[in-house]
mmCIF file of the N, C-alpha and C atoms, coordinates in Angstrom:
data_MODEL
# 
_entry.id   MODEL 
# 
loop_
_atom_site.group_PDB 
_atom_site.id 
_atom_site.type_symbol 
_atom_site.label_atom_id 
_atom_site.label_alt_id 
_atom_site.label_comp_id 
_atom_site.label_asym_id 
_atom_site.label_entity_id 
_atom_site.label_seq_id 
_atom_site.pdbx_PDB_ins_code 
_atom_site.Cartn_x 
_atom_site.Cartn_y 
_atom_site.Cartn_z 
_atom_site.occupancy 
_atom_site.B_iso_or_equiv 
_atom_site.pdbx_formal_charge 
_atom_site.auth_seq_id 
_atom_site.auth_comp_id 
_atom_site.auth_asym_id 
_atom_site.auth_atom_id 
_atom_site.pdbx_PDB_model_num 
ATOM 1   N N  . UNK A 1 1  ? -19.803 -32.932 7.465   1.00 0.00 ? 1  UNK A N  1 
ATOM 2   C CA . UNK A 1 1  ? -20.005 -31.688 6.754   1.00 0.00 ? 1  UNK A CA 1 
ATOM 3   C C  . UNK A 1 1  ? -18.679 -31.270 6.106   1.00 0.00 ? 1  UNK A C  1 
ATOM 4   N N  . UNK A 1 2  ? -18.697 -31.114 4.688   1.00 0.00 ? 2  UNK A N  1 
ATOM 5   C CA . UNK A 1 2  ? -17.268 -30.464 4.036   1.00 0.00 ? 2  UNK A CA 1 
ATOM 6   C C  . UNK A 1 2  ? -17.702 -29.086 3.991   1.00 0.00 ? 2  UNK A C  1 
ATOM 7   N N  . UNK A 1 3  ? -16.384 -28.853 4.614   1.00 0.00 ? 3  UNK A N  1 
ATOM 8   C CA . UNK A 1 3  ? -16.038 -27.134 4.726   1.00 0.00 ? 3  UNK A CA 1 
ATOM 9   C C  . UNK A 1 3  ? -14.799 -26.459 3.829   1.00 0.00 ? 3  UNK A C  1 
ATOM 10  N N  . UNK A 1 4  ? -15.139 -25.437 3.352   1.00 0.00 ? 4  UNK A N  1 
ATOM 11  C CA . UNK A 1 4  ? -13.647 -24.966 2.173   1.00 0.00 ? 4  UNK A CA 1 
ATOM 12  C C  . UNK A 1 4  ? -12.488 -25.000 3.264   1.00 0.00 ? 4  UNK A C  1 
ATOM 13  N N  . UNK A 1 5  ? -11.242 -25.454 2.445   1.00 0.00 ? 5  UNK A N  1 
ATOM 14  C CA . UNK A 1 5  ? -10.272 -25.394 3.069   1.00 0.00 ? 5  UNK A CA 1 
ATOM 15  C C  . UNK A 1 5  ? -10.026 -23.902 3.336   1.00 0.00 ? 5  UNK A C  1 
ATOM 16  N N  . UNK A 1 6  ? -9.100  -23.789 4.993   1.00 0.00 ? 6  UNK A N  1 
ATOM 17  C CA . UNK A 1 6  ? -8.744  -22.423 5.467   1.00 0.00 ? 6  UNK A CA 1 
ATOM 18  C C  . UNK A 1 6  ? -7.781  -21.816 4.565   1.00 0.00 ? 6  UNK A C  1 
ATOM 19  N N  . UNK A 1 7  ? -7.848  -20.705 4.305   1.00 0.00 ? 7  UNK A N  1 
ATOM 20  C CA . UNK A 1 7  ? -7.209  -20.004 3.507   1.00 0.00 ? 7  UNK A CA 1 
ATOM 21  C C  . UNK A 1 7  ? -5.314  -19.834 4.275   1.00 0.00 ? 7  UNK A C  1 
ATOM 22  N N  . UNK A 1 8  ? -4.111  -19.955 3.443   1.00 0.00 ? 8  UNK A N  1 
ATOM 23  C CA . UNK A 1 8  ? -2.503  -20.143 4.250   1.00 0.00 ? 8  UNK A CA 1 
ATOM 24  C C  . UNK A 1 8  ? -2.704  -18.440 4.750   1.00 0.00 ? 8  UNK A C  1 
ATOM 25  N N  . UNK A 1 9  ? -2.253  -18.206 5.499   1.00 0.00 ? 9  UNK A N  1 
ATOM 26  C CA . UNK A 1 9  ? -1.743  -17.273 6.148   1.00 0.00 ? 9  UNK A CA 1 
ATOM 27  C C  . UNK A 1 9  ? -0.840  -16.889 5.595   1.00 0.00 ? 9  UNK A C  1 
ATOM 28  N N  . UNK A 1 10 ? 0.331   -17.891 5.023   1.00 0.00 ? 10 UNK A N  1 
ATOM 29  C CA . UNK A 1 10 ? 1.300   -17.274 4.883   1.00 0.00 ? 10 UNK A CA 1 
ATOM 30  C C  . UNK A 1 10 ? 1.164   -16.641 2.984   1.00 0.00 ? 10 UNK A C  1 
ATOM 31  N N  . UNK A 1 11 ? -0.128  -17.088 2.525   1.00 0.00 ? 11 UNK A N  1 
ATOM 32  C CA . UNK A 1 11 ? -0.426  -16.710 0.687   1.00 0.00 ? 11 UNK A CA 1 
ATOM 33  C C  . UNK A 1 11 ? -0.764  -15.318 0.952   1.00 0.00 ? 11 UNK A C  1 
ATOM 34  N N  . UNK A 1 12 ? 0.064   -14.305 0.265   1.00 0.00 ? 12 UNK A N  1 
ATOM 35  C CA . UNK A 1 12 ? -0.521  -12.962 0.821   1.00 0.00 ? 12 UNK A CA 1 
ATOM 36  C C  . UNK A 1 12 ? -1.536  -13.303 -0.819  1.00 0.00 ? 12 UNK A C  1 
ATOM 37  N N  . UNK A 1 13 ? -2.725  -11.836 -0.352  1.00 0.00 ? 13 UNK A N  1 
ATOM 38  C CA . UNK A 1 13 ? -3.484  -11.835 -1.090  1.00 0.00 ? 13 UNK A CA 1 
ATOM 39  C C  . UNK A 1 13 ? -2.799  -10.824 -2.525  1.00 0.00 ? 13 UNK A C  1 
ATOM 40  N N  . UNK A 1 14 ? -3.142  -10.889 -3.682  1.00 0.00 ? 14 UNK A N  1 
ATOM 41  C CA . UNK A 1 14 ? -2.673  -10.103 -4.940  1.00 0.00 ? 14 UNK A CA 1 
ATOM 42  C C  . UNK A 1 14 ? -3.761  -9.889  -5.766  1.00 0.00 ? 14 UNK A C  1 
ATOM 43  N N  . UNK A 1 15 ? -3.406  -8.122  -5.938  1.00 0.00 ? 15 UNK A N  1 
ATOM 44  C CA . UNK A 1 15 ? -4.536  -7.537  -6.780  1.00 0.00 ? 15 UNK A CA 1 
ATOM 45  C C  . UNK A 1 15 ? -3.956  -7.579  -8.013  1.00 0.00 ? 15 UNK A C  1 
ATOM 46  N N  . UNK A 1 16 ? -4.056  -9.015  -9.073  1.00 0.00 ? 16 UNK A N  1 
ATOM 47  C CA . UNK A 1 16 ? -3.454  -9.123  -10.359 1.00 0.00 ? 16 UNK A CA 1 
ATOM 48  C C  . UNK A 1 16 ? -3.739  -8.029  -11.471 1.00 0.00 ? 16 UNK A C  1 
ATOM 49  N N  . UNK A 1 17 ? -4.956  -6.966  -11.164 1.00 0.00 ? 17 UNK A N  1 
ATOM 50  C CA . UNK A 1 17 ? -5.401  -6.293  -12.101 1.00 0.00 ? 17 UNK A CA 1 
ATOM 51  C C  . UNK A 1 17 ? -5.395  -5.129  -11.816 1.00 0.00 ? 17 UNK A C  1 
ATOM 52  N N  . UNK A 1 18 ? -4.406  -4.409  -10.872 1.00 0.00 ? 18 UNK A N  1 
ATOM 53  C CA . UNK A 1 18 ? -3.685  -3.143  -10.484 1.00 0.00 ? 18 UNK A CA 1 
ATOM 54  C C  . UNK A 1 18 ? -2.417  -3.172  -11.292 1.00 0.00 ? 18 UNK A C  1 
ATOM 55  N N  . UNK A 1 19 ? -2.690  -2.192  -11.943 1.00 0.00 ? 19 UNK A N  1 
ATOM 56  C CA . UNK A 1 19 ? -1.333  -2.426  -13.188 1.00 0.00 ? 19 UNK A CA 1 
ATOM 57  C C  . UNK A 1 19 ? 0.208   -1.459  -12.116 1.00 0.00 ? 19 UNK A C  1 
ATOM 58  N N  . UNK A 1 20 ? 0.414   -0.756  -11.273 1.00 0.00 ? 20 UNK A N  1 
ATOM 59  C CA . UNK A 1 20 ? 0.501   -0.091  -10.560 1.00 0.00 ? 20 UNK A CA 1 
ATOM 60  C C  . UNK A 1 20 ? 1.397   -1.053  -9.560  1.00 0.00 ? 20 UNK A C  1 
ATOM 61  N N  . UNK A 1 21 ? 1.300   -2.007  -8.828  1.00 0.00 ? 21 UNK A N  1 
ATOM 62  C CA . UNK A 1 21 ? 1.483   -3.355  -8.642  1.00 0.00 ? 21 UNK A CA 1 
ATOM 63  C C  . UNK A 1 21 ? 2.083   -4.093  -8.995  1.00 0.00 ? 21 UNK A C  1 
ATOM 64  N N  . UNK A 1 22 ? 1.574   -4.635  -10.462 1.00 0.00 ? 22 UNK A N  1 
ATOM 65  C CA . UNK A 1 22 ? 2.352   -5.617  -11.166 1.00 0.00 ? 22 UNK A CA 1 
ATOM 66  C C  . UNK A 1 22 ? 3.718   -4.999  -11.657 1.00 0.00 ? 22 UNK A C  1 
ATOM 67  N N  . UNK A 1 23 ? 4.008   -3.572  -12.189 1.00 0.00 ? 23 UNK A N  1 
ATOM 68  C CA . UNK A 1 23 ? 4.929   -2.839  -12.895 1.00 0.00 ? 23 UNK A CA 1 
ATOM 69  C C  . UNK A 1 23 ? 5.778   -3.019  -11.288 1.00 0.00 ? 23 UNK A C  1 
ATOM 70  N N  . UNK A 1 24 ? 5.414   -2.264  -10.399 1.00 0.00 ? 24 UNK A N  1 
ATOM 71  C CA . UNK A 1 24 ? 6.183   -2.660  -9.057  1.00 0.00 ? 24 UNK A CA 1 
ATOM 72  C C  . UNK A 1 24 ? 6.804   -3.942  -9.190  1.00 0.00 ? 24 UNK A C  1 
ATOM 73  N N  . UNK A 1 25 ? 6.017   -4.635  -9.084  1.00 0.00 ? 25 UNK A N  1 
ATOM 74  C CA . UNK A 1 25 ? 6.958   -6.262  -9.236  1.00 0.00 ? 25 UNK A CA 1 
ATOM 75  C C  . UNK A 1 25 ? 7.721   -6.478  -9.985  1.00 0.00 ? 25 UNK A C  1 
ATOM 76  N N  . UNK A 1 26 ? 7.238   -5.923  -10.798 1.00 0.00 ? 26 UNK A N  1 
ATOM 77  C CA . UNK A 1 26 ? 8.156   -6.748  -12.513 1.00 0.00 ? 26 UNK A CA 1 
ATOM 78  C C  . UNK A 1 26 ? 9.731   -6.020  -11.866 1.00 0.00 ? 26 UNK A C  1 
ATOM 79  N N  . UNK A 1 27 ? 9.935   -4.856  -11.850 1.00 0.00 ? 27 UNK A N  1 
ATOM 80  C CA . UNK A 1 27 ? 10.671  -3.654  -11.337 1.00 0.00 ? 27 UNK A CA 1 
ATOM 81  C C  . UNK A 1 27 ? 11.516  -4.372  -10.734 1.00 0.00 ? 27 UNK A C  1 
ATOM 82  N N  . UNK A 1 28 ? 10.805  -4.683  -9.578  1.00 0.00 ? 28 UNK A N  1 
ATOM 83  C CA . UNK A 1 28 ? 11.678  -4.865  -7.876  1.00 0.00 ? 28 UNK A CA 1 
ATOM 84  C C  . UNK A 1 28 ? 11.697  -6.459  -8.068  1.00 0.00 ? 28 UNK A C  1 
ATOM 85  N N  . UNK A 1 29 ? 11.535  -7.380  -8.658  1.00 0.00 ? 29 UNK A N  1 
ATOM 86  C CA . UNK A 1 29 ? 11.555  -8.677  -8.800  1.00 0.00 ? 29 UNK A CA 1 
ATOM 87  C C  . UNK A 1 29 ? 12.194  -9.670  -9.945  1.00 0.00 ? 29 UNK A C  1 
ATOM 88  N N  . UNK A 1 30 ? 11.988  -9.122  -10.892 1.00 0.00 ? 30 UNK A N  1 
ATOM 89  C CA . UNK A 1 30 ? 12.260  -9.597  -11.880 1.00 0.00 ? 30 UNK A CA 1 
ATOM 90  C C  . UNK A 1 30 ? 13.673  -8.490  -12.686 1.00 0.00 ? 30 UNK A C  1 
ATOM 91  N N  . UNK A 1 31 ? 13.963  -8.024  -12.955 1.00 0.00 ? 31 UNK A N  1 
ATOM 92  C CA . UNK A 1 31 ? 14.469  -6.694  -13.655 1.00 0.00 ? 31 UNK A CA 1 
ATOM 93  C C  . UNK A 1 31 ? 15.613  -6.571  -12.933 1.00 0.00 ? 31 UNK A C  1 
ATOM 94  N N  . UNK A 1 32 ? 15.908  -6.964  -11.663 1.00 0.00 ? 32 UNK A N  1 
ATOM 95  C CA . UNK A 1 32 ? 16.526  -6.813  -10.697 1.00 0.00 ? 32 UNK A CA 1 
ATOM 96  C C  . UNK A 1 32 ? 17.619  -8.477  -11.549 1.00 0.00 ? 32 UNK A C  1 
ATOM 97  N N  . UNK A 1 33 ? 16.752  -9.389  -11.801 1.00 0.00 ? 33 UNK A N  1 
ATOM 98  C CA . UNK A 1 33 ? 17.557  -10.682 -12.376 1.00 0.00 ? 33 UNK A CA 1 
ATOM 99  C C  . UNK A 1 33 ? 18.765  -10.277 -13.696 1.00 0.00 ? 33 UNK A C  1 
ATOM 100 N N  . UNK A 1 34 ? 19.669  -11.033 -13.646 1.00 0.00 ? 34 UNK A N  1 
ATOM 101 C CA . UNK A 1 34 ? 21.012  -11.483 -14.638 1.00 0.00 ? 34 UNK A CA 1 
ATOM 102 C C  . UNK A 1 34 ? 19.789  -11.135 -16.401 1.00 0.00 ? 34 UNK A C  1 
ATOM 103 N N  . UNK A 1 35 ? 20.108  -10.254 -16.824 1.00 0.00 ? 35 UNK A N  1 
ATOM 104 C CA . UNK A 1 35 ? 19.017  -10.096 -18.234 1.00 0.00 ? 35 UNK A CA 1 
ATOM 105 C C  . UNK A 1 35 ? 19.505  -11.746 -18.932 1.00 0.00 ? 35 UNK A C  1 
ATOM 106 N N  . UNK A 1 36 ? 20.143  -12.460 -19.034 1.00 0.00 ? 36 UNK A N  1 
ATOM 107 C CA . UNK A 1 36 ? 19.949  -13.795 -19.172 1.00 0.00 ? 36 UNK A CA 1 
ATOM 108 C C  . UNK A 1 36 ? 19.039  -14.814 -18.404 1.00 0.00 ? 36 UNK A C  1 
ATOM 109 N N  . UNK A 1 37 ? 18.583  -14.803 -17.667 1.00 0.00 ? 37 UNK A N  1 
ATOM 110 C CA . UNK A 1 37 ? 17.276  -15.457 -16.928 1.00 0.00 ? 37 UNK A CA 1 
ATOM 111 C C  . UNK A 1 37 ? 16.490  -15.418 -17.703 1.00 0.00 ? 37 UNK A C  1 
ATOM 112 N N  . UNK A 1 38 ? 15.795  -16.710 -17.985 1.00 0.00 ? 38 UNK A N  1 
ATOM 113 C CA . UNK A 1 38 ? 14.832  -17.602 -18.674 1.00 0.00 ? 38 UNK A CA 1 
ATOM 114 C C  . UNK A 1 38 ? 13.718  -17.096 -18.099 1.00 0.00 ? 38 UNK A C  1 
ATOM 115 N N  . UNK A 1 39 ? 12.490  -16.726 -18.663 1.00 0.00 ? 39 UNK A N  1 
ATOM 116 C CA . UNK A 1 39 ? 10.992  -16.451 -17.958 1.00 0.00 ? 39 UNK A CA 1 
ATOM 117 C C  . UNK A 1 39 ? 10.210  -17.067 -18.672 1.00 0.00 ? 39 UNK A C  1 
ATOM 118 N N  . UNK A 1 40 ? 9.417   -17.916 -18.252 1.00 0.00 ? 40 UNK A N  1 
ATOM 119 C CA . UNK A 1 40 ? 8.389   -18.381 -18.462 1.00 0.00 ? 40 UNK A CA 1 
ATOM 120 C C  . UNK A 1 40 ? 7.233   -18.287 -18.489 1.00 0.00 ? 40 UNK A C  1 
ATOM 121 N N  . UNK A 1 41 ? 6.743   -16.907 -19.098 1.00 0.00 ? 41 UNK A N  1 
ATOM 122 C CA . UNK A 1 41 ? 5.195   -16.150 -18.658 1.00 0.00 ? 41 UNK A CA 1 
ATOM 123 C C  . UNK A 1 41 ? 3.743   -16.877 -18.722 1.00 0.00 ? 41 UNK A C  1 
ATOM 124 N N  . UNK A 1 42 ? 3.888   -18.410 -18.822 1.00 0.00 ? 42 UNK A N  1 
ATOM 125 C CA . UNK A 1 42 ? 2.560   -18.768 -18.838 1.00 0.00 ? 42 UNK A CA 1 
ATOM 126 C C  . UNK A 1 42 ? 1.444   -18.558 -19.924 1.00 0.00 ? 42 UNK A C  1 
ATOM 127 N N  . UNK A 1 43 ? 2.246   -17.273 -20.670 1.00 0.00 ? 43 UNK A N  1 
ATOM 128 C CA . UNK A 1 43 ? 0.839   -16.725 -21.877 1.00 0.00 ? 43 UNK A CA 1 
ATOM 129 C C  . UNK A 1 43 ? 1.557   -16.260 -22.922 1.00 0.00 ? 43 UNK A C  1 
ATOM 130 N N  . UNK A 1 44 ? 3.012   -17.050 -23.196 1.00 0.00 ? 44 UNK A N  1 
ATOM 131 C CA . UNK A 1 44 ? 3.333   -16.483 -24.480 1.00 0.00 ? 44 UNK A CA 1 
ATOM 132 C C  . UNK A 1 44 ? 4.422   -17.223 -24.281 1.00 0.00 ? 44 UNK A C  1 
ATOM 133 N N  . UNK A 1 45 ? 5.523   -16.762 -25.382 1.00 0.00 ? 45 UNK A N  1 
ATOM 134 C CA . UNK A 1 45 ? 6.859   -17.691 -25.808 1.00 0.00 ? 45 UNK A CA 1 
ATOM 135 C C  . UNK A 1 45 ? 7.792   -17.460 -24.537 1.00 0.00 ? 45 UNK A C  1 
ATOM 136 N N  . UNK A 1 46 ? 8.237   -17.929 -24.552 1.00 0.00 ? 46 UNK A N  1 
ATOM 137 C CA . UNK A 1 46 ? 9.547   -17.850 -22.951 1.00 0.00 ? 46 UNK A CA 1 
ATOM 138 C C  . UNK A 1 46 ? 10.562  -16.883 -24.028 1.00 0.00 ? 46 UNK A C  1 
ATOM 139 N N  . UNK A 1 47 ? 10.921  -15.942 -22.647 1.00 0.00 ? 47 UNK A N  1 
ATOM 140 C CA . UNK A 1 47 ? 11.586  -14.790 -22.785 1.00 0.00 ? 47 UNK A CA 1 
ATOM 141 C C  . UNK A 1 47 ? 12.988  -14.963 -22.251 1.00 0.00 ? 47 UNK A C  1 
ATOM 142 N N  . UNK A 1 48 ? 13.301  -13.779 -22.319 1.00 0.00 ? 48 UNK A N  1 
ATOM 143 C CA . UNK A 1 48 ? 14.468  -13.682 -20.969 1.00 0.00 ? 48 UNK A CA 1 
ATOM 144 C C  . UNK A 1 48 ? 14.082  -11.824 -20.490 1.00 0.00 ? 48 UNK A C  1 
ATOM 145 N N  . UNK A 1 49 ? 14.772  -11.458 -19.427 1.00 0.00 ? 49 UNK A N  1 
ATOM 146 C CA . UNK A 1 49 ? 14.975  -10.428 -18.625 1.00 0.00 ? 49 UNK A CA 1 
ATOM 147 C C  . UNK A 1 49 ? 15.207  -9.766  -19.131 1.00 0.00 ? 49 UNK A C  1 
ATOM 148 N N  . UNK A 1 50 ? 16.067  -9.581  -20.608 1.00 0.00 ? 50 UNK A N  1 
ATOM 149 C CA . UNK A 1 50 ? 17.138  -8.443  -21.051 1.00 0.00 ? 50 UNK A CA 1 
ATOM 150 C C  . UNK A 1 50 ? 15.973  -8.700  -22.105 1.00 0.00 ? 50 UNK A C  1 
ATOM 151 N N  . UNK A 1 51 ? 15.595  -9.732  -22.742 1.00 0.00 ? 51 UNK A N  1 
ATOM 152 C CA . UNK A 1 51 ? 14.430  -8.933  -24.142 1.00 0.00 ? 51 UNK A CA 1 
ATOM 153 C C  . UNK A 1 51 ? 13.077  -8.044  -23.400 1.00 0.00 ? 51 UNK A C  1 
ATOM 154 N N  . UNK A 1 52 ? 12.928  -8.528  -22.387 1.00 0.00 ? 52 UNK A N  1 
ATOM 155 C CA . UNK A 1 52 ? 11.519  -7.894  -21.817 1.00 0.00 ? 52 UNK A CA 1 
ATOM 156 C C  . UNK A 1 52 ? 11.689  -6.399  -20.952 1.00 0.00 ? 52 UNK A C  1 
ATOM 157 N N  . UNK A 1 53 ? 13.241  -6.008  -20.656 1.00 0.00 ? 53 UNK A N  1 
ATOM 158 C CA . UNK A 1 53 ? 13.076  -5.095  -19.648 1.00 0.00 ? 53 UNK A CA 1 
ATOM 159 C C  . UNK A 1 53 ? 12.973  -3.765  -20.485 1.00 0.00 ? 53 UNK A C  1 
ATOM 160 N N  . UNK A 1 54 ? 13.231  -3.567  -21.811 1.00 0.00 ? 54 UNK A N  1 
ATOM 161 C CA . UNK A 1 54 ? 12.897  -2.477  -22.393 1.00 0.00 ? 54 UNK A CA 1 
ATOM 162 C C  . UNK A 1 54 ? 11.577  -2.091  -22.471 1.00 0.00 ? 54 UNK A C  1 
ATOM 163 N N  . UNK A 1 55 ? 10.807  -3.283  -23.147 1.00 0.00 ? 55 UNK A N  1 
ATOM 164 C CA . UNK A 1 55 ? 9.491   -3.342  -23.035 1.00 0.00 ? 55 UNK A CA 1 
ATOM 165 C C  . UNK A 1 55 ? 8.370   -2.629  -22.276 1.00 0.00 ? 55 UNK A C  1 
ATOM 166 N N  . UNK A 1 56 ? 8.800   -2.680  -20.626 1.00 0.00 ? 56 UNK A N  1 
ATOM 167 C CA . UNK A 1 56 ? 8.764   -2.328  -19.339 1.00 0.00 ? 56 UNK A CA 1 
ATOM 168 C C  . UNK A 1 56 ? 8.792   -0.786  -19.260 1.00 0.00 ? 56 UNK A C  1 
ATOM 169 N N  . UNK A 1 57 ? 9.994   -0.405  -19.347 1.00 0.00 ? 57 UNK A N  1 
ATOM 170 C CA . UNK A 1 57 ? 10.251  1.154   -19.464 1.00 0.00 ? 57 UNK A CA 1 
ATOM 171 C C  . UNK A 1 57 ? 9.834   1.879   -20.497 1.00 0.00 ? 57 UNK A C  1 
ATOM 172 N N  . UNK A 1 58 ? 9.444   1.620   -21.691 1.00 0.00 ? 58 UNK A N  1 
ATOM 173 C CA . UNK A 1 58 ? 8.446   1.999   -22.742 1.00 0.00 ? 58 UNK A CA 1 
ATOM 174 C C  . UNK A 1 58 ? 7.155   2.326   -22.337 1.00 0.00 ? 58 UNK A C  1 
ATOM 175 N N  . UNK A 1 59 ? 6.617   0.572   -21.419 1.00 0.00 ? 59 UNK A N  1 
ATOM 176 C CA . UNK A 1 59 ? 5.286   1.210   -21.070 1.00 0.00 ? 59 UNK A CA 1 
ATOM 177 C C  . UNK A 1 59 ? 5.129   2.764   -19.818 1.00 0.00 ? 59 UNK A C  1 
ATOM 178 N N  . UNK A 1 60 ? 6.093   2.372   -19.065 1.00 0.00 ? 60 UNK A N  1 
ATOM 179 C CA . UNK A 1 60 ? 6.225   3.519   -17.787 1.00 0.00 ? 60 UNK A CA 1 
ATOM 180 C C  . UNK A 1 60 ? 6.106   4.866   -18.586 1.00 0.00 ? 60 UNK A C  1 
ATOM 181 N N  . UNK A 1 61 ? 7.424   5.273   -19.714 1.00 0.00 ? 61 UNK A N  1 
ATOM 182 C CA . UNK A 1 61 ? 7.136   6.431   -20.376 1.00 0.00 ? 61 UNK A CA 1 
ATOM 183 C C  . UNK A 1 61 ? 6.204   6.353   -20.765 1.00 0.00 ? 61 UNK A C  1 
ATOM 184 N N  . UNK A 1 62 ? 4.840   6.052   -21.305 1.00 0.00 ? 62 UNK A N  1 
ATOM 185 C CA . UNK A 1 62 ? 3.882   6.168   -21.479 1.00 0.00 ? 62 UNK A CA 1 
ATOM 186 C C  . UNK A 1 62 ? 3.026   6.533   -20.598 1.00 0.00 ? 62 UNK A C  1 
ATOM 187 N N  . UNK A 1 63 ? 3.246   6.261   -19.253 1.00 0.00 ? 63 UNK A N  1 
ATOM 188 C CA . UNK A 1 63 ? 2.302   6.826   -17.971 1.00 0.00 ? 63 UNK A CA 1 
ATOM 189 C C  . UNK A 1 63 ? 1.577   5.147   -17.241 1.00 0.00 ? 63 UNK A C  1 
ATOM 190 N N  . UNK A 1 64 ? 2.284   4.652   -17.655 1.00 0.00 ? 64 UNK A N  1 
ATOM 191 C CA . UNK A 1 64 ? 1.727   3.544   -16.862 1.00 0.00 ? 64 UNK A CA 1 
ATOM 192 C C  . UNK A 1 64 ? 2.133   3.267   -15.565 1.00 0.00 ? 64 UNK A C  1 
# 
């Protein structure tokens, strides 16, 4: 009998579509990096830290 593999213990779970969350991260994770750090977002042109962190605080003043 195949059974789904057990889920890691150690993968915490992430609510990708809590914007609330992600701004937390970006914040405390990323933003926190040398604004020369290379990012690689998976869904657009590779960035760095220092072009994207304005970006960031734009959306916040807005109420995000």
């Amino acid at each position: 009998m195949n059974r789904p593999a057990a889920r890691s213990s150690r993968r915490p779970v992430r609510s990708y579509g809590d914007v609330p969350t992600i701004v937390d991260c970006v914040r405390d994770r990323l933003l926190v990096l040398p604004g020369a750090t290379v990012v690689h977002t998976g869904h657009g042109d590779t960035t760095t830290v220092a072009a994207e962190a304005p970006q960031l605080w734009a959306c916040l003043d807005r109420g995000f």
